[in-house]
Structures are given as C-alpha cells and as structure tokens.
C-alpha positions in Angstrom: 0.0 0.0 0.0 1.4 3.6 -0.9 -0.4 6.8 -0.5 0.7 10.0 -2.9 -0.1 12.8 -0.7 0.6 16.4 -1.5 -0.3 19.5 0.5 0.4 21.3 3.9 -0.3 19.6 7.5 -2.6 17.3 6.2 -0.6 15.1 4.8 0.9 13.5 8.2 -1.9 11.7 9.6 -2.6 10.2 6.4 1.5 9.4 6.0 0.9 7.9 9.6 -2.1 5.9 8.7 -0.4 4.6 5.7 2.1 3.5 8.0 0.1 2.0 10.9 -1.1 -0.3 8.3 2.1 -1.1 6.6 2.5 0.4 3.6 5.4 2.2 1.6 6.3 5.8 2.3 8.2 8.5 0.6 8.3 12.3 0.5 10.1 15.1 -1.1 9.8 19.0 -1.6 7.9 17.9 -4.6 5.4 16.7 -2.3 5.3 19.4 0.4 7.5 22.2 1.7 5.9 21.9 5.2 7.1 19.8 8.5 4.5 18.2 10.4 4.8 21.3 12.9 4.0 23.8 10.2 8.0 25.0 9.6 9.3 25.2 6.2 11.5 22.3 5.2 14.9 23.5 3.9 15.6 20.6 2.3 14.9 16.9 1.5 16.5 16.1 4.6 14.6 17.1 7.1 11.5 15.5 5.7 12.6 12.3 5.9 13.2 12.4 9.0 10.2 13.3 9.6 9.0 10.5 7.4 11.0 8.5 9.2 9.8 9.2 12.6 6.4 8.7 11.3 7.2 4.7 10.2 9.2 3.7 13.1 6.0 5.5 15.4 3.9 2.7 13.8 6.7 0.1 14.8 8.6 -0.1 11.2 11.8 -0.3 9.8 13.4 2.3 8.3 15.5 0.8 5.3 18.9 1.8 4.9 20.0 2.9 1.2 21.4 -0.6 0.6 18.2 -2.4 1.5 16.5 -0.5 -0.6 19.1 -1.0 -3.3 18.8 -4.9 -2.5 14.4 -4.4 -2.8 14.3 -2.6 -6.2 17.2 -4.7 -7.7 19.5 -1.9 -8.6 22.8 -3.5 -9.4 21.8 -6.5 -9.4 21.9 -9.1 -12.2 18.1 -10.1 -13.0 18.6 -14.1 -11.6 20.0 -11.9 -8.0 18.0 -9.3 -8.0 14.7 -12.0 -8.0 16.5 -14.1 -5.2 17.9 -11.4 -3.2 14.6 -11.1 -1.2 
C-alpha cells in the first residue's frame, strides 16, 4: 500500500495511517514544503526524517539505502535481483 499525498499539514496523519497499516512511504519537496509542525522544510533532509519518525512510530523499519538498493534490484543481475529477497 502507498499513498501520494501532496499539500500542507494534512498530509501527516494520512502518512501515519499509511504507516500504521504497513505500507510504503516517501516524501520530497515535490510533495510538500511543510514539516508536520507547520515550519518550512529546507531541504529533503529534514523531511525524511520526519517520514522516518512517522514509520518507526507505527513500529517499522526504516531501510537503509542498501536495502533498498537490494528491494528494487539496482545493481543486481536479474537471476540476483529476483533471489535477493
């Protein structure tokens, strides 16, 4: 399950929800400017930690980059990348 929300303060109880019932997050300045407590985001940074706050609040992992490298397959040859999970 993913949710693609954009706006203002909104968007962090649904990015919680989405969480709570174990689905994928993401987030970007694309997405929103705005921090859960109404501050402007400076960066990427700063929103996923946010984000990141937000899964482990619902009890989730946060993946590291190589995880996530592992998940999507990137670098992988196609007979690792569909045994690497």
């Amino acid at each position: 399950m993913q949710a693609n929300v954009i706006g203002r303060s909104k968007i962090w109880p649904v990015h919680q929800r989405v969480a709570e019932l174990g689905g994928h997050l993401r987030t970007g300045l694309e997405d929103t400017i705005y921090l859960p407590d109404g501050s402007k985001a400076e960066s990427n940074g700063p929103l996923i930690e946010q984000l990141a706050k937000v899964a482990r609040n619902a009890g989730l992992e946060v993946a590291t980059p190589q995880e996530l490298r592992v998940m999507l397959g990137f670098g992988l040859k196609p007979l690792e990348a569909a045994t690497a999970l």
